[in-house]
C-alpha positions in Angstrom: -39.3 -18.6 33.2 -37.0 -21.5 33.0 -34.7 -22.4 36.5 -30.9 -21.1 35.4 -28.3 -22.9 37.6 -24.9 -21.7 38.0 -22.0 -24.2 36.8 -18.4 -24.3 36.7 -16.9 -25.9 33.1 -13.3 -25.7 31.7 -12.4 -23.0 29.4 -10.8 -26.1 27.2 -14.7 -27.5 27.0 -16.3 -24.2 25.9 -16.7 -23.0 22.2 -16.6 -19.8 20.8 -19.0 -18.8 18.2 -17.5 -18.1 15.2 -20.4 -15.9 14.2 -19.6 -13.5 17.5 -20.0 -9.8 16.2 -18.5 -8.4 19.0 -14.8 -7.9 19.0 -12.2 -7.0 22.1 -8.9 -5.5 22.1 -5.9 -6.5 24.1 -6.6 -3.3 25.8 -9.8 -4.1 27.1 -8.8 -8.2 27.6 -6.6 -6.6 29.8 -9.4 -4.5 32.0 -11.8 -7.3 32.0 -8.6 -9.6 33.6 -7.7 -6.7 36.0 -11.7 -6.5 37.3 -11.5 -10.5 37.5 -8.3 -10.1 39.7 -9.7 -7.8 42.1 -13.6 -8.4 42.4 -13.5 -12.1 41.2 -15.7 -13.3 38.0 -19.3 -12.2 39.0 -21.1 -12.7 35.4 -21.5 -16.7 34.7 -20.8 -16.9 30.5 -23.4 -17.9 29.0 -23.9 -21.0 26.7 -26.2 -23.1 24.7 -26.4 -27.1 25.1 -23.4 -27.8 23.0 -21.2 -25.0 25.0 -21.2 -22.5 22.5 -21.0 -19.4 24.0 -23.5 -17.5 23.8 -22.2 -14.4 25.8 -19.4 -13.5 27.2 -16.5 -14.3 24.9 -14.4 -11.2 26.3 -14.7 -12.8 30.1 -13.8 -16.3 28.8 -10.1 -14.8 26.8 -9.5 -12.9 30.4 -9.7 -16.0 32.9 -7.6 -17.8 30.0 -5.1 -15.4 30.6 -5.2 -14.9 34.3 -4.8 -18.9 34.1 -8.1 -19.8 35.0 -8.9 -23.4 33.9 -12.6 -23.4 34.8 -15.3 -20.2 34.8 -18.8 -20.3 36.0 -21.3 -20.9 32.9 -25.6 -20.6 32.4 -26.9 -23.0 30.0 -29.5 -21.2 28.1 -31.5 -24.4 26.4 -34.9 -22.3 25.8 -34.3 -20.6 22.9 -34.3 -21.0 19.4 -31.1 -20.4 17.3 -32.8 -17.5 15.9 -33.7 -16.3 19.3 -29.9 -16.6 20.5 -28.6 -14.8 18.1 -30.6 -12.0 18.4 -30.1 -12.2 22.1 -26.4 -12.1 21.6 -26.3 -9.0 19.6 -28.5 -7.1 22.4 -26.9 -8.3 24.8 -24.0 -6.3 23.7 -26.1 -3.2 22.0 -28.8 -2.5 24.7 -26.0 -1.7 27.5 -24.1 0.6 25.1 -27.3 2.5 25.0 -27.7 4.0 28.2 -26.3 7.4 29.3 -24.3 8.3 32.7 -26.2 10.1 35.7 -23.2 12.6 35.4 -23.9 14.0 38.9 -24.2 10.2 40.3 -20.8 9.4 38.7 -19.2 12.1 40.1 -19.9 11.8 43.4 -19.3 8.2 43.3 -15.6 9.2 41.4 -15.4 11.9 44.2 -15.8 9.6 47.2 -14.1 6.6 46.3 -11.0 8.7 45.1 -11.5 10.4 49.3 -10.6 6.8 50.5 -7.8 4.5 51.0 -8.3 2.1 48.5 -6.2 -1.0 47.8 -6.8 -1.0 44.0 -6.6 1.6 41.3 -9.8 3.7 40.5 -8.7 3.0 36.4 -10.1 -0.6 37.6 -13.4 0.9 36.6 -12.5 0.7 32.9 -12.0 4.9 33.2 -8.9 6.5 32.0 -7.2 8.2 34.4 -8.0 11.6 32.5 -12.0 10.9 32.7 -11.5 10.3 36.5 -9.8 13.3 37.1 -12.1 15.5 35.0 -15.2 14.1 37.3 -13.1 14.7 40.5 -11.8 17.9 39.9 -14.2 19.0 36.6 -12.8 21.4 34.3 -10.4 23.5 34.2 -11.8 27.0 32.6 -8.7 29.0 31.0 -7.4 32.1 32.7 -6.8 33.9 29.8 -7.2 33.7 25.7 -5.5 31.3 23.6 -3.0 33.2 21.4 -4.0 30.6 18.4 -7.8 31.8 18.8 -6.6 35.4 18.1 -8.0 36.2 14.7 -4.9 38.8 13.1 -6.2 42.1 11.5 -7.2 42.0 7.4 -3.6 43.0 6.1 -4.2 45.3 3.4 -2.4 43.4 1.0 -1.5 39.5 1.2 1.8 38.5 1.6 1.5 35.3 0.0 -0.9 34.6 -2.6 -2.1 31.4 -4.4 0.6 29.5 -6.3 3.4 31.2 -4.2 6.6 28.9 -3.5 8.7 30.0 -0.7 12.1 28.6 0.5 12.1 28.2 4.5 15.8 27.6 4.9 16.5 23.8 3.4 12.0 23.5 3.4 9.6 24.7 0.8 6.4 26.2 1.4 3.8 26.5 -1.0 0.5 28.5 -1.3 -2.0 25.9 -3.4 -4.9 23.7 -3.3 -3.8 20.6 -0.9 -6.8 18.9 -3.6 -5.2 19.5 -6.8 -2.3 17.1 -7.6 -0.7 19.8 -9.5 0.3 21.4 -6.4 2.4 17.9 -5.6 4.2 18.0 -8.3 5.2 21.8 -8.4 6.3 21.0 -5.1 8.3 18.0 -4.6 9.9 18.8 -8.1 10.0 15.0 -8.7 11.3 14.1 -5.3 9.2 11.2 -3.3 8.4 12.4 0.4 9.7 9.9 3.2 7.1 10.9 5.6 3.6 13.1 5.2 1.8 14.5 8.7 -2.2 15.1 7.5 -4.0 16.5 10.3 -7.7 16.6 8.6 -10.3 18.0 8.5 -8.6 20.4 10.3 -4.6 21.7 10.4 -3.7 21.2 14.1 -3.6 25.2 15.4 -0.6 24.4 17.4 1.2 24.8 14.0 -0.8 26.9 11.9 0.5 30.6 11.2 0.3 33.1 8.3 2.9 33.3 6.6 2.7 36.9 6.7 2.5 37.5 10.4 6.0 34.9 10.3 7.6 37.4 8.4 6.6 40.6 10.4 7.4 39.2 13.6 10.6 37.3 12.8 12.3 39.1 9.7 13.3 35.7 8.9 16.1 36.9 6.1 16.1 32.8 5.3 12.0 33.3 4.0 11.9 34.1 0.2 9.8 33.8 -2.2 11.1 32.1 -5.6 7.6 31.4 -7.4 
């Protein structure tokens, strides 16, 4: 087991590697600088003999901008090039493969949310949904969703496939959303400015029968012309 001794080096002395497969968004650059801000930089970077970094690339782009001009650095010297590599990529994977103690966490969530704390609990790198979800778990609904409501079997469909109906200035049309056909019949040779997709699924927020519309509106603007 080789002797590992903490050093400070600038951030204008170290190199990044260009073959570094992991990537971080602004997002999290901004986490990392917020944990540096409040618990201080904790986890030396890691580097070879010619200051490559080995690990910690996302640590290195925080200090930088919190304005750090030097960060404490291990020199790893004892391994091969084939060795480092490998040992950057699990550094990075192994970690990600761990699960929560869900009970652990909670309680931890729970009792730091109980104190006065000088620092936001999103510090953790938790959004401020997740925290409140393991503080107050969830919420069970008090009654049926409307949406989950299957309707009765009408005994004869109101719209059927191939169907074009006017909805005011809109068009509605009853087709396969695969076939290009049903475009065209569509648009009528018009170009769409915008198109909302919600796949797989249609967002159930706005997804009604056309039928059930017409019954419970009597929409007189709703015709068929196809």
């Amino acid at each position: 087991m080789p002797n590992l001794n903490i050093e400070y080096l600038a951030i204008s002395d170290l190199k990044p590697n260009p073959r570094n497969a992991r990537l971080h968004s602004q997002r999290q650059l901004h986490q990392i600088a917020a944990s540096i801000t409040e618990f201080g930089f904790n986890v030396p970077v890691l580097i070879d003999s010619d200051k490559v970094i080995i690990a910690g690339h996302g640590r290195v782009e925080a200090a930088r901008k919190l304005g750090m001009e030097t960060v404490p650095v291990l020199r790893i010297d004892h391994l091969t090039n084939e060795q480092k590599r490998a040992f950057a990529l699990a550094d990075n994977k192994i970690a990600l493969n761990s699960t929560w103690d869900l009970e652990n966490l909670q309680l931890d969530m729970k009792e730091l949310s109980a104190l006065d704390l000088n620092f936001d609990l999103e510090i953790t790198g938790f959004e401020t949904a997740e925290i409140d979800l393991l503080i107050d778990g969830a919420t069970a609904p008090t009654k049926a969703d409307p949406s989950d409501i299957i309707p009765e079997k009408q005994a004869e469909a109101v719209s059927r496939l191939g169907d074009l109906w006017l909805l005011g200035d809109h068009k509605l049309v009853c087709a396969d959303a695969c076939d290009k056909a049903s475009y065209a019949e569509l648009m009528d040779g018009e170009t769409a400015r915008v198109v909302f997709t919600d796949p797989p699924y249609m967002s159930r927020s706005t997804v009604m029968s056309v039928g059930s519309a017409l019954s419970s509106t009597g929409n007189s603007r709703w015709r068929r012309v196809k």
